[in-house]
N, C-alpha and C positions, 0 to 999 in steps of 0.2 A: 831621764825618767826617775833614775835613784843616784845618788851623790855616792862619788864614788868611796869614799869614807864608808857609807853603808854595805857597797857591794864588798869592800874590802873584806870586812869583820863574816860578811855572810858567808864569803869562799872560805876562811877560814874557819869559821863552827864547821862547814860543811866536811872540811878535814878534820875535824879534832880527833876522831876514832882509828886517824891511818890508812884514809883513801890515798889512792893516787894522784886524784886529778877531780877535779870539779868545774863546774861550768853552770852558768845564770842567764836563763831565757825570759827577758822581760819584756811584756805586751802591753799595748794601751789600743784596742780595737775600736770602730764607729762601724756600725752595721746597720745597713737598711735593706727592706723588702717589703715590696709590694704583690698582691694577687690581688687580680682582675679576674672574672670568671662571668660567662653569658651575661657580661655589659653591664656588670654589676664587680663596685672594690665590695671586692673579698674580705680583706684583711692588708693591715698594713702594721709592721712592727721597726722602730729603730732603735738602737741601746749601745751601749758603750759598756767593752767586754777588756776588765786591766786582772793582771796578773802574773806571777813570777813562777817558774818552773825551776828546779833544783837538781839537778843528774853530779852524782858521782859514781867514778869510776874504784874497781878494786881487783886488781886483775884484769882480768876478761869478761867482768860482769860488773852491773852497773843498777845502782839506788836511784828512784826517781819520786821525787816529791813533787805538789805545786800549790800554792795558796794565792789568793784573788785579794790580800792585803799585803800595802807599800810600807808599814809599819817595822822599822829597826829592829824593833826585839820582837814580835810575830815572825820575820824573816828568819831571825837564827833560831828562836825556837823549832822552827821547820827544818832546818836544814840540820841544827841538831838531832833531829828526833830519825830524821832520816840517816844520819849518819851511825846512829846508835844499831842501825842493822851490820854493820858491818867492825869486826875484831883485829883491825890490824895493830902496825906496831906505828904509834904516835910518835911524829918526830918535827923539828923545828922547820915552818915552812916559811918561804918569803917570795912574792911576787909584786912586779912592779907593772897597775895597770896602764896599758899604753892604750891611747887612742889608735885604731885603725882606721883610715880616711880614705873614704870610697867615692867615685864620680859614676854616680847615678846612670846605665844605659836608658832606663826611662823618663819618656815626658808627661809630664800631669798639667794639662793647661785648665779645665775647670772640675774643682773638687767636686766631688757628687754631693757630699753634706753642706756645699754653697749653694744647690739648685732646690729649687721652689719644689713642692710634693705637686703641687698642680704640673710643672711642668713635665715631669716625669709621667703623670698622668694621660697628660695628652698626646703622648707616643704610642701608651699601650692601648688608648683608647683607639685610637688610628689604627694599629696592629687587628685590634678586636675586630672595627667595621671590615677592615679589607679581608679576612679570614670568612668572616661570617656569613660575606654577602656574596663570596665567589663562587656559590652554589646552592640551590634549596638541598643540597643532601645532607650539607654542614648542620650537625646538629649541636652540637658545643664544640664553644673555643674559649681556650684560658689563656690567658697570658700574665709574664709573670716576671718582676725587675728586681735586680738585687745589687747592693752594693757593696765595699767596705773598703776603708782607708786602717791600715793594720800600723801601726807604727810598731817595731820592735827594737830591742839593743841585747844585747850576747857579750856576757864577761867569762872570762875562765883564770885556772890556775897557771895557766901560761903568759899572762900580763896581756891576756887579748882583751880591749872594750871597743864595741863597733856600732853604729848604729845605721837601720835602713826604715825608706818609707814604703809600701806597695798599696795602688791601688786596684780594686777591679771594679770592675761594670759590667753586667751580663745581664739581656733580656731572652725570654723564653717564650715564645709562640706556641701552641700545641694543638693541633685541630681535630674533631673527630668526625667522620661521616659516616651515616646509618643507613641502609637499606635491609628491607626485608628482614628485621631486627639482629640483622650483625652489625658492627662495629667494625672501623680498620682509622688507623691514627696516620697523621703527620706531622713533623716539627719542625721548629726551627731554634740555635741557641745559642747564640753570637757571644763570642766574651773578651775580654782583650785584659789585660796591666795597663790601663789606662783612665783617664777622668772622664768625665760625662761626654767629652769631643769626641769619644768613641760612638755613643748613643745616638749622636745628634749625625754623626756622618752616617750612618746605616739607612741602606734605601729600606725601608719598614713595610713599603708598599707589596715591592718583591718578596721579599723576605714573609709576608704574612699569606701572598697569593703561592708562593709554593708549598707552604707547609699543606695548606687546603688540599692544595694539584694534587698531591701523594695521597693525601685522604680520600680525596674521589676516584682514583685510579686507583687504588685497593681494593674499596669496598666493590667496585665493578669487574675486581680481577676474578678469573678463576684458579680454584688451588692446582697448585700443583704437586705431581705427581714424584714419590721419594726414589734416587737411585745416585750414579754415582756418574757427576757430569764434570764439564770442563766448565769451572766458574771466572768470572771477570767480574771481580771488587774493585770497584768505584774510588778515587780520589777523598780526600780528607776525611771523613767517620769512618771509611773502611779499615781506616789505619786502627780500630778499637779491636781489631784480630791479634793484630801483632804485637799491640799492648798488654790485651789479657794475657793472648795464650803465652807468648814468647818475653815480651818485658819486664813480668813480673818473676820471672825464672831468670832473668839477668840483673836484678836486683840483690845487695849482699846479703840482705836481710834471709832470704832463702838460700843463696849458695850459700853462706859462712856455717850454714848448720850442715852441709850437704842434702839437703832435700830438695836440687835444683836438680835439673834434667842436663841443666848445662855446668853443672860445677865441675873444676876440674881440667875445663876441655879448653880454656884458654889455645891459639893455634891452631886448632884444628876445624875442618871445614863441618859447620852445624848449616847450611841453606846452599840456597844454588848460587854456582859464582858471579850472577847478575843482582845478586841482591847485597845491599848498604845498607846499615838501619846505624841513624845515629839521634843520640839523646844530648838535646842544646839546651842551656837555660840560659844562655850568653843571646835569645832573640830579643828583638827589642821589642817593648809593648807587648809580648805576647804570654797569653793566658798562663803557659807554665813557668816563666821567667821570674828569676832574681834577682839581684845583684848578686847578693851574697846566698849561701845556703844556712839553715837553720841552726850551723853551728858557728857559723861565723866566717867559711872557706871563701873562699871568690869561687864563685860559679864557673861550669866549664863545658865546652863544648866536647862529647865523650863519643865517641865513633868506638859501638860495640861491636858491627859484623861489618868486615870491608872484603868485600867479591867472596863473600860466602864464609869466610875465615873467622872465626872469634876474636875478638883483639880484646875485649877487658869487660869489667862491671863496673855497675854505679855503688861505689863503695862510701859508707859514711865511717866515722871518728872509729868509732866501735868496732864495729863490722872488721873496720881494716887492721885492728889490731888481731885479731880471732884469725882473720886471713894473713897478717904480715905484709900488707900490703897499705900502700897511702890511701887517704880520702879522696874520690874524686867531687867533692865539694856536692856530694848527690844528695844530704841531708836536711828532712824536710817533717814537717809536721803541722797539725792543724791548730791547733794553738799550743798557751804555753800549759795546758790542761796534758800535753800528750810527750811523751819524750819522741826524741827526734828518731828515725833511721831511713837508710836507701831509700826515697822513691824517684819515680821519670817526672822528669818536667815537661819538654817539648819532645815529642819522642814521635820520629819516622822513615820512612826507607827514602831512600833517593830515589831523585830521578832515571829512567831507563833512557833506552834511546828509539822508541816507537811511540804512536801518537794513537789514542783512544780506540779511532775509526781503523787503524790498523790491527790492532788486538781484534777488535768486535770479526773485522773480514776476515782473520785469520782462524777464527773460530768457526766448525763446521755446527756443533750443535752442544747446545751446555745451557746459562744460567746468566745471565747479567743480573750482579746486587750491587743497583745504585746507591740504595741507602741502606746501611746496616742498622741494626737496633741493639737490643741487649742481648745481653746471655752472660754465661757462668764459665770458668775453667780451673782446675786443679793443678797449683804451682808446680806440685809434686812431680806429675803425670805431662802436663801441657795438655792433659784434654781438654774439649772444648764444645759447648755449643752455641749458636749465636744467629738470632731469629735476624732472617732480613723485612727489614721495613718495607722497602719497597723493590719489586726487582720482575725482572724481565725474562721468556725464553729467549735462545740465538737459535736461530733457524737457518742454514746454509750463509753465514757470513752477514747478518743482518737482524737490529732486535725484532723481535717481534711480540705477541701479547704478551701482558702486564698478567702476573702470577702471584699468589700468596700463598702463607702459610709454611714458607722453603726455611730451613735450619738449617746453616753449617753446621757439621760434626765431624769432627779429628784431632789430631793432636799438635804441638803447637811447633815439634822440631822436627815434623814429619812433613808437615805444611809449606814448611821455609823450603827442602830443597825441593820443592812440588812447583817453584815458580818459575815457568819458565817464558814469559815476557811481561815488561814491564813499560808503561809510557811517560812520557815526558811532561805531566801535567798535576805537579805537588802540589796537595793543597793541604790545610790544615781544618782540623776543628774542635768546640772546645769540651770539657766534660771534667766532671767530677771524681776524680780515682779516691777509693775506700782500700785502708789497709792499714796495719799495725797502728798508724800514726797519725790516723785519726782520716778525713776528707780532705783531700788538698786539691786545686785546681790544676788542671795536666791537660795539654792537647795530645791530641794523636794525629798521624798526617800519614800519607804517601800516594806516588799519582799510583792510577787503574794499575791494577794489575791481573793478572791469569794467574791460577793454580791449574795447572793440567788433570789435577782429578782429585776431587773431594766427594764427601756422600753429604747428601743433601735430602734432609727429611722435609717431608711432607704426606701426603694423602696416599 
């Protein structure tokens, strides 16, 4: 994307002032998205998003510029001007860039930017009918496609040059049903690292008749009642508990400052000795994956908690010099608009060794949340709250009615050793994680599992 002759001269403006270390994130993006909305396109946008990011290092802190021009002398211009914050001592630099040569874990069998807009169309259009039509209570349903092929490359002061392609493809379902003028939602929001064969293999039919299901089994649920039960979180989105509260507090970007709940405690037992949580970007085709990470590391499979124990963070370049610790290739960022640090890619607990219907019987009276939604929590702290979508009471060993309105609330390393069973049925799903470094796409996963005692807001 730039000749290496240019990147050369660019890492070195970017030293002239006596950094230590410099590094070049260069983007050439194709973005597309469409909204459909009550059986009408919404809006449709695509555009092609280029530009260079600039990070130097100086010390243990770090200069970051970025400019949206390919231009030789705009380049150093920026990278001088950014280097001009910083007063070291200028000294003769010499670096030889080397190709680093990477074999792709994913497959891209049809680019999204080779498919027709019609045909794209006619999925969400199919999504829209089957939504719309599996209830008169449905009262809007949106749906809504996105794409983008990213091409980047990553030079540094170390003779690293690398280049990688990703793509994604994600549709989004969302239904609403009204009675009695309330309102309750369902969704649905498949994503993968992969080309349009993603899209075209998804049963659309199912996929747009459950989001409804949840929608009408809400609005007809009654609330429920706030106290402090035995809850059983659901398989693949449940896993967005352990991401908020507890993931993001195993991230360097908060331990390296100590504002982490878990900084420090490497070894020692933070969850119950049945629980595993481990953060992969080495899955194939899947939503949080890479090859490489945003500095250029080979991505890696990071097993944070093994039978309850701490074993490490997702540490980036930076981070791990602050800590004295290596990169675990966890370095990620939303484009080259953002400098890079710590975030999860694929991040979940393992498998247990019990099965769904075992949990549920083994439950005399609590909460089933099949589907989690949103919520909020505090790195700091690991507090947490997080409204379920859709969820159930357990009544002697058995669900029974559909309930709304229920909130988790607690905190995130209080939670972990609260689990004490877990089943055998991992699943993943996809979402968009917000933090320092801009939106990046990140799954979260793990099969059902039990908290023996949470508080649970509602009415």
């Amino acid at each position: 994307m730039l000749d290496k002759n240019t990147i050369n001269d660019v890492l070195l403006a970017a030293l002239s002032t006596g950094g230590d270390f410099a590094e070049l994130f260069i983007e050439d993006n194709f973005k597309n998205s469409i909204s459909y909305i009550d059986g009408q396109l919404e809006s449709t946008q695509s555009g092609r998003d280029f530009g260079v990011g600039i990070r130097i290092f100086t010390g243990t802190n770090a200069i970051y510029a970025y400019t949206n021009s390919f231009k030789r002398d705009d380049l150093i211009l920026t990278a001088k001007k950014a280097a001009s914050a910083i007063k070291g001592i200028k000294r003769d630099m010499f670096f030889n860039l080397q190709t680093k040569e990477i074999e792709s874990i994913h497959s891209f069998k049809i680019l999204p930017q080779m498919v027709e807009k019609k045909d794209k169309l006619d999925i969400m259009k199919l999504a829209y009918e089957t939504a719309f039509n599996y209830d008169d209570v449905i009262s809007q349903v949106a749906i809504g496609y996105a794409d983008q092929t990213q091409n980047i490359a990553i030079a540094n002061t170390d003779g690293l040059y690398v280049e990688d392609k990703r793509v994604y493809c994600r549709l989004t379902i969302n239904s609403v049903a009204e009675k009695n003028g309330e309102m309750q939602t369902g969704g649905k929001r498949p994503g993968n690292m992969a080309g349009f064969e993603f899209i075209k293999s998804l049963d659309i039919k199912d996929l747009a008749t459950k989001a409804s299901m949840t929608a009408k089994t809400m609005v007809n649920a009654s609330y429920i009642d706030s106290g402090t039960y035995p809850v059983i979180i659901d398989n693949g989105f449940g896993g967005v508990i352990f991401h908020e509260a507890c993931g993001h507090s195993l991230e360097a970007t908060s331990v390296a400052k100590g504002t982490s709940v878990f900084a420090g405690k490497i070894g020692q037992k933070i969850a119950s000795d049945i629980v595993t949580a481990i953060d992969d970007g080495t899955m194939k085709n899947q939503w949080g994956s890479t090859n490489i990470d945003d500095e250029g590391s080979d991505n890696q499979r990071r097993v944070l908690i093994k039978d309850g124990i701490l074993q490490g963070y997702m540490i980036d370049r930076l981070n791990g010099i602050r800590m004295n610790m290596p990169s675990t290739g966890s370095a990620r960022r939303q484009s080259y608009r953002f400098a890079p640090t710590s975030r999860m890619s694929n991040t979940f607990i393992t498998n247990g060794k019990h099965t769904l219907d075992e949990i549920i019987s083994a439950t005399d009276h609590g909460l089933y949340a099949k589907q989690m939604g949103g919520g909020s929590v505090n790195p700091a702290t690991g507090e947490f709250n997080f409204a379920v979508l859709e969820g159930y009471l357990i009544n002697k060993g058995k669900i029974g009615k559909p309930v709304r309105g229920a909130t988790l609330i607690g905190k995130g390393n209080e939670i972990l050793h609260d689990i004490d069973m877990i089943a055998n049925n991992l699943d993943m799903d996809q979402g968009m994680c917000g933090s320092k470094s801009g939106n990046i796409p990140a799954n979260v996963g793990q099969p059902a599992l039990r908290v023996a005692s949470i508080t649970v807001g509602g009415r």
